[in-house]
N, C-alpha and C positions, 0 to 999 in steps of 0.2 A: 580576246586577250592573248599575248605569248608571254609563254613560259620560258623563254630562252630557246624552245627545243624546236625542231625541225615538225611542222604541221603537217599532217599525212595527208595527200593531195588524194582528191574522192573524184575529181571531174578530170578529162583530158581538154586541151585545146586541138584546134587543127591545126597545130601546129605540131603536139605533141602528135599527135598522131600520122603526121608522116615521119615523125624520127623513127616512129613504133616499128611504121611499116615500112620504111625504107624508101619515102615517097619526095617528091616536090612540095609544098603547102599548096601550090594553086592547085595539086592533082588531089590533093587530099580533101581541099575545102571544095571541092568541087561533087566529089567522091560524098562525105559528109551530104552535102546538098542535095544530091538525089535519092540518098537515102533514108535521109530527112521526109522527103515526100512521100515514101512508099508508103502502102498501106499492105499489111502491117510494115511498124522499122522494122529493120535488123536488129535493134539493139536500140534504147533507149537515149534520142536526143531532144537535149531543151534548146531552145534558142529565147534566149537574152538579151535584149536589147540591139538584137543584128548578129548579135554572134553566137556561135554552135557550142553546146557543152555538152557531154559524153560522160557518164558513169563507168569510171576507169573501169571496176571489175568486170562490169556488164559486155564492154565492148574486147577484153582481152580473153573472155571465154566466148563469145562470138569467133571471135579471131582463132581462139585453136579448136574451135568446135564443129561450127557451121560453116559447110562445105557449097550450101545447096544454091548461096546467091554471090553473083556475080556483077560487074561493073563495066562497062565500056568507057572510060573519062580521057 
């Protein structure tokens, strides 16, 4: 139900997350995708019906936190 008011957004898309990081979406969703598969993630992702969702907090204290993994995409 809405209240009129702005719904606080809990997941990212790959899309938002190349705005995050200053990316392309194919280098994002790409990015996403291999991360996806690591064992362990980096950072907690569902995948949906084909597509990638992101627990905003999770992945924005990854992002200023964790230094130690890295991506070739």
């Amino acid at each position: 139900m809405s209240s009129g008011k702005a719904e606080p957004k809990y997941v990212l898309t790959a899309q938002e997350i190349a705005e995050i990081c200053n990316l392309k979406t194919s280098t994002a969703y790409d990015f996403i995708k291999r991360a996806y598969e690591c064992e362990p993630q980096p950072f907690p992702i569902h995948k949906i019906g084909g597509q990638y969702r992101i627990p905003k907090d999770e992945f924005l204290f990854w992002l200023q936190h964790d230094r130690s993994m890295t991506f070739d995409v």
